[in-house]
BABA-702151 format. One line per 4 residues: number of its first residue (from 1); their letters; for each residue x, y, z of N, C-alpha, C, O. Coordinates in Angstrom, 1 decimal. Layout:
N
NUM	A	X/Y/Z/X/Y/Z/X/Y/Z/X/Y/Z  ...
# end
This chain:
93
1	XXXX	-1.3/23.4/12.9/-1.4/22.2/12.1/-0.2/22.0/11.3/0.3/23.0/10.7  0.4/21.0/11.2/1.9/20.7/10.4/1.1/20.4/9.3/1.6/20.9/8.4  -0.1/19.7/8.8/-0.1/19.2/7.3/-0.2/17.8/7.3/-0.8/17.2/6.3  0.3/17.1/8.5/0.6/15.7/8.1/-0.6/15.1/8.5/-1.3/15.5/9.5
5	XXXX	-0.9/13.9/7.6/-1.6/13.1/7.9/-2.2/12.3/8.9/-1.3/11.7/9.4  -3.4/12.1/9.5/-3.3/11.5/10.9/-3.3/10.3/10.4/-3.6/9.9/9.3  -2.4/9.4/12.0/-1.5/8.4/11.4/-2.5/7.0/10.8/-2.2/6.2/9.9  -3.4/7.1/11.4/-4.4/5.7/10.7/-5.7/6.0/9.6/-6.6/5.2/9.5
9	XXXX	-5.6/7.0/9.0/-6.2/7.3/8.0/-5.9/7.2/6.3/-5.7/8.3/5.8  -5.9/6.3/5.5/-5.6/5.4/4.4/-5.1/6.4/3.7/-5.6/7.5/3.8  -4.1/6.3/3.0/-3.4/7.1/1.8/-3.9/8.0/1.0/-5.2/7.9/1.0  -3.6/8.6/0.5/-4.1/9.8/-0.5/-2.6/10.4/-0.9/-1.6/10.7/-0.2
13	XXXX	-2.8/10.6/-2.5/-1.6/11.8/-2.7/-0.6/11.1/-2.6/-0.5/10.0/-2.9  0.6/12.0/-2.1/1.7/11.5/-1.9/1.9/10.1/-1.4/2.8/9.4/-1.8  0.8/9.9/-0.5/1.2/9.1/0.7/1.0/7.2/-0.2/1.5/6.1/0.0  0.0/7.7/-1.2/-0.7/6.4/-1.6/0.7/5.8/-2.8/1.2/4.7/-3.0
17	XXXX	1.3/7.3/-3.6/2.2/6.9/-4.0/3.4/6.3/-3.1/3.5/5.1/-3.5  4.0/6.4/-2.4/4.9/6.3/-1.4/4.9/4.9/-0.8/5.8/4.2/-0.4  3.4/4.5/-0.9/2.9/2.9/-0.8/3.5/2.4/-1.9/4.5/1.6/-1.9  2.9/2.7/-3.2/3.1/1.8/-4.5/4.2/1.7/-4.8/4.5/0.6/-5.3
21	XXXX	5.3/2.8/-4.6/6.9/2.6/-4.8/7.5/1.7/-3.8/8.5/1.2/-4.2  6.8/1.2/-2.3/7.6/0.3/-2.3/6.9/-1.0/-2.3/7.5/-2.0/-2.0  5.4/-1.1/-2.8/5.2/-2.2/-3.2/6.3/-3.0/-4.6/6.9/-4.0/-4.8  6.1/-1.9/-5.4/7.0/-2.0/-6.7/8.1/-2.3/-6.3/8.6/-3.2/-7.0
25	XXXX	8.8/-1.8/-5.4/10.6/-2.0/-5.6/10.5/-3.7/-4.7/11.3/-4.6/-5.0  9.7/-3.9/-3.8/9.5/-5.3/-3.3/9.2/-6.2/-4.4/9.6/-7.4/-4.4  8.5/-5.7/-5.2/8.1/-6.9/-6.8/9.0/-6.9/-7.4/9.1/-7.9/-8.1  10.4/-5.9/-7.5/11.3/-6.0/-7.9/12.3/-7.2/-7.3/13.2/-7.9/-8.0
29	XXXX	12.1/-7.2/-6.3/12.8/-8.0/-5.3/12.8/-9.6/-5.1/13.7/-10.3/-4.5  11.3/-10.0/-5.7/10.8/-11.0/-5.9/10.3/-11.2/-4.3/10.4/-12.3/-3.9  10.1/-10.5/-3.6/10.0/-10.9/-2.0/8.7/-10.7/-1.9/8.2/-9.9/-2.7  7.9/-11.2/-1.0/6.2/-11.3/-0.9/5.9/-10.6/0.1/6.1/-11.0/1.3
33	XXXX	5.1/-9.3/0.0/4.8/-9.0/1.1/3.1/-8.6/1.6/1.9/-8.6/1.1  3.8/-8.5/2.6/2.5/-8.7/3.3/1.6/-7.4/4.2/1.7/-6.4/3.5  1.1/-7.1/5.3/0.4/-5.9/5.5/1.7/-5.3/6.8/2.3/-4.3/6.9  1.7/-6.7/7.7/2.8/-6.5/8.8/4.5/-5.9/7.8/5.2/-5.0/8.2
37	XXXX	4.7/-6.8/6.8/5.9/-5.9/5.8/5.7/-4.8/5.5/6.6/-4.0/5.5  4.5/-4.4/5.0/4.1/-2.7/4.4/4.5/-2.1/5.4/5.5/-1.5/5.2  4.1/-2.0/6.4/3.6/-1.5/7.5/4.6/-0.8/8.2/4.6/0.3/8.8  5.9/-2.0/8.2/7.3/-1.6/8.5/7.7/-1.1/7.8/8.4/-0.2/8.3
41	XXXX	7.8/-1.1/6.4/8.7/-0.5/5.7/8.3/1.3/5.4/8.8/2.2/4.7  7.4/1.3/5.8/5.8/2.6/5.8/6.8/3.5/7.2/7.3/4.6/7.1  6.8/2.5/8.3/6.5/3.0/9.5/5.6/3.4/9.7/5.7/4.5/10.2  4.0/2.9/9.6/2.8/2.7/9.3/2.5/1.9/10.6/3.2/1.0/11.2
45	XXXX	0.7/2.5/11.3/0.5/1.2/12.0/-0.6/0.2/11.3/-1.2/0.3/10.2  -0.6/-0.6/11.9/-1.3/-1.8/11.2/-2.8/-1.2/10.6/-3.0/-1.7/9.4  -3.7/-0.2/11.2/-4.6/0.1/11.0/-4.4/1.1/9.9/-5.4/1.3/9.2  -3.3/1.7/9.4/-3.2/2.6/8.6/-2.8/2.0/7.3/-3.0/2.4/6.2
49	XXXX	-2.3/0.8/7.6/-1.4/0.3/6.2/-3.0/-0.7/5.9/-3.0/-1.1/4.7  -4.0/-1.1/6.6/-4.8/-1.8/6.4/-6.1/-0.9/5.4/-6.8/-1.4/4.5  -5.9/0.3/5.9/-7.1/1.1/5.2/-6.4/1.2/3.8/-6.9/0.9/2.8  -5.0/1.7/3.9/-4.3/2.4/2.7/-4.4/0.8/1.7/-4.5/1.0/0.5
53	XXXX	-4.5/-0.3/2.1/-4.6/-1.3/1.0/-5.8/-1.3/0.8/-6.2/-1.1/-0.4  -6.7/-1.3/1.7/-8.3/-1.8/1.5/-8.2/-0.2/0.0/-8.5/-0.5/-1.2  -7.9/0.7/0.3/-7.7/1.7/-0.9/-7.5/1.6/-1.9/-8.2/1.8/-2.9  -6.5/1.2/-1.7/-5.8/1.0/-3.1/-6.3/-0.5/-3.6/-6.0/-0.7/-4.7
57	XXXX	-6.8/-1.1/-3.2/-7.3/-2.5/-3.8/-8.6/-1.8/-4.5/-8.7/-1.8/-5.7  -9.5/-1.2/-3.6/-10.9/-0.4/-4.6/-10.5/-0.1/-5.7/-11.0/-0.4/-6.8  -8.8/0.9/-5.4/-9.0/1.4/-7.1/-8.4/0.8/-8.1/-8.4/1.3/-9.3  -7.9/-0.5/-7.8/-7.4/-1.5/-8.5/-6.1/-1.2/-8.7/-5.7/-1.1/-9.9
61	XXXX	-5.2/-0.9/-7.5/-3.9/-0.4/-7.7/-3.4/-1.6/-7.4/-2.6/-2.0/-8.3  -3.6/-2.3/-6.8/-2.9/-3.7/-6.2/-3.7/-4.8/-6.5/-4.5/-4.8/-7.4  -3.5/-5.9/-5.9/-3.6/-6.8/-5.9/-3.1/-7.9/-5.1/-1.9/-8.0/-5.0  -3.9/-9.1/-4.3/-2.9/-9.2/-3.3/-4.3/-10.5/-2.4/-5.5/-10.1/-2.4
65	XXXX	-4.0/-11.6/-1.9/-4.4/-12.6/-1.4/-4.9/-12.1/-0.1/-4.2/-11.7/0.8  -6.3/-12.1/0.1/-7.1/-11.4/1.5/-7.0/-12.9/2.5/-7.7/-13.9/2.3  -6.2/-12.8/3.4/-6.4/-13.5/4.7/-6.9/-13.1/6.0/-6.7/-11.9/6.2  -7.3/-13.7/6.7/-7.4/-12.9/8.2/-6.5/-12.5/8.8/-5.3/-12.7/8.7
69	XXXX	-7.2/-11.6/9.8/-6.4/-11.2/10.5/-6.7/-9.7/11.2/-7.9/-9.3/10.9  -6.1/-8.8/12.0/-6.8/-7.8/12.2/-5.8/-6.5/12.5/-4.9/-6.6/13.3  -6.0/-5.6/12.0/-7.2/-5.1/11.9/-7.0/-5.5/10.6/-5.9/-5.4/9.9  -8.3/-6.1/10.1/-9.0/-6.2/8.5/-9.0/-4.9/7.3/-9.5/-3.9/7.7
73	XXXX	-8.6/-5.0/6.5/-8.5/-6.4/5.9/-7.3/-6.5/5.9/-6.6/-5.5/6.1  -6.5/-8.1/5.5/-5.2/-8.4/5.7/-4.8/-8.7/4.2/-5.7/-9.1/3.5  -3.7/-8.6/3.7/-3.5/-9.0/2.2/-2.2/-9.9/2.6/-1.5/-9.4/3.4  -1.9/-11.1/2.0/-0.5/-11.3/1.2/-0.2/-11.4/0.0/-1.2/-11.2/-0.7
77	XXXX	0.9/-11.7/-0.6/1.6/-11.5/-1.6/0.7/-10.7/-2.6/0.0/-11.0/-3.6  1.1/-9.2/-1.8/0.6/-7.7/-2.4/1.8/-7.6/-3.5/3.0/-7.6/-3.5  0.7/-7.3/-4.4/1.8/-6.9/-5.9/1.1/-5.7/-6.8/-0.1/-5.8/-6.7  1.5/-4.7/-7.5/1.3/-3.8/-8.3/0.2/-4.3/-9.2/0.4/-5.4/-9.5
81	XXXX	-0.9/-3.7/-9.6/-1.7/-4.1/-11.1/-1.0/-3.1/-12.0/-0.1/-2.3/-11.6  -1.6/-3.2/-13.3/-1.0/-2.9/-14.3/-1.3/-0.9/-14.0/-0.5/-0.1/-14.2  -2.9/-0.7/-13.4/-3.2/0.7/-13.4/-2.1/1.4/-12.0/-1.6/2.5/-12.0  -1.9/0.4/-11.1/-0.8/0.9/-10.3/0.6/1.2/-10.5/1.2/2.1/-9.9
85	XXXX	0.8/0.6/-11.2/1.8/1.1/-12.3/1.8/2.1/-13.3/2.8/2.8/-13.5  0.6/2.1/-14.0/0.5/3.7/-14.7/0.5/4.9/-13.6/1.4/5.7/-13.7  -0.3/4.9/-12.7/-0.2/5.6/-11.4/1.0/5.9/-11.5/1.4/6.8/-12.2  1.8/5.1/-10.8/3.6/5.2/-10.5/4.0/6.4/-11.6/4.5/7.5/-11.5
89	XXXX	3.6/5.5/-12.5/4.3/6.1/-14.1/3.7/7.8/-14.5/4.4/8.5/-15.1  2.4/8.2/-14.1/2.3/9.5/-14.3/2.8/10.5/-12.8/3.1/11.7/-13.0  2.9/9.9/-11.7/3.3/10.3/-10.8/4.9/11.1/-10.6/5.3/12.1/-10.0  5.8/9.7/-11.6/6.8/10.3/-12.2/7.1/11.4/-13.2/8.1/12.0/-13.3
93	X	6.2/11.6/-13.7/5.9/12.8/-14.9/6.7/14.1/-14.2/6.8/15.2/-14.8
# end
């Protein structure tokens, strides 16, 4: 067993942070993204970057316009909430 994650199973840990930093550096960017942009910038497949938002939306790390699409759920213009950013911010600690 190497440790790593199987590939469509939603974030946790490192991995959830790893999401939020580049949600964040994208809000920095003013650029809007979306599940197909996470997903790339992840090297993520669609099903994994779809759980890891449906995740992070439960815990109110994000935020982000649900459209269709599949695999469900689909978000655009995904952006940081304020607790996703504390997140960030103790993660940095």
């Amino acid at each position: 067993m190497t440790g790593r994650q199987p590939v469509d199973e939603p974030a946790t840990g490192d991995h959830l942070v790893t999401m939020l930093r580049t949600i964040g550096d994208r809000d920095a960017t003013a650029g809007q993204l979306d599940n197909a942009a996470l997903g790339r910038c992840l090297g993520w497949t669609a099903a994994r970057t779809a759980a890891s938002l449906s995740a992070a939306k439960g815990r109110l790390l994000i935020w982000g316009i649900r459209v269709g699409g599949t695999p469900a759920p689909c978000f655009e213009d995904i952006e940081l909430t304020v607790q996703g950013r504390r997140l960030l911010a103790a993660a940095d600690s």
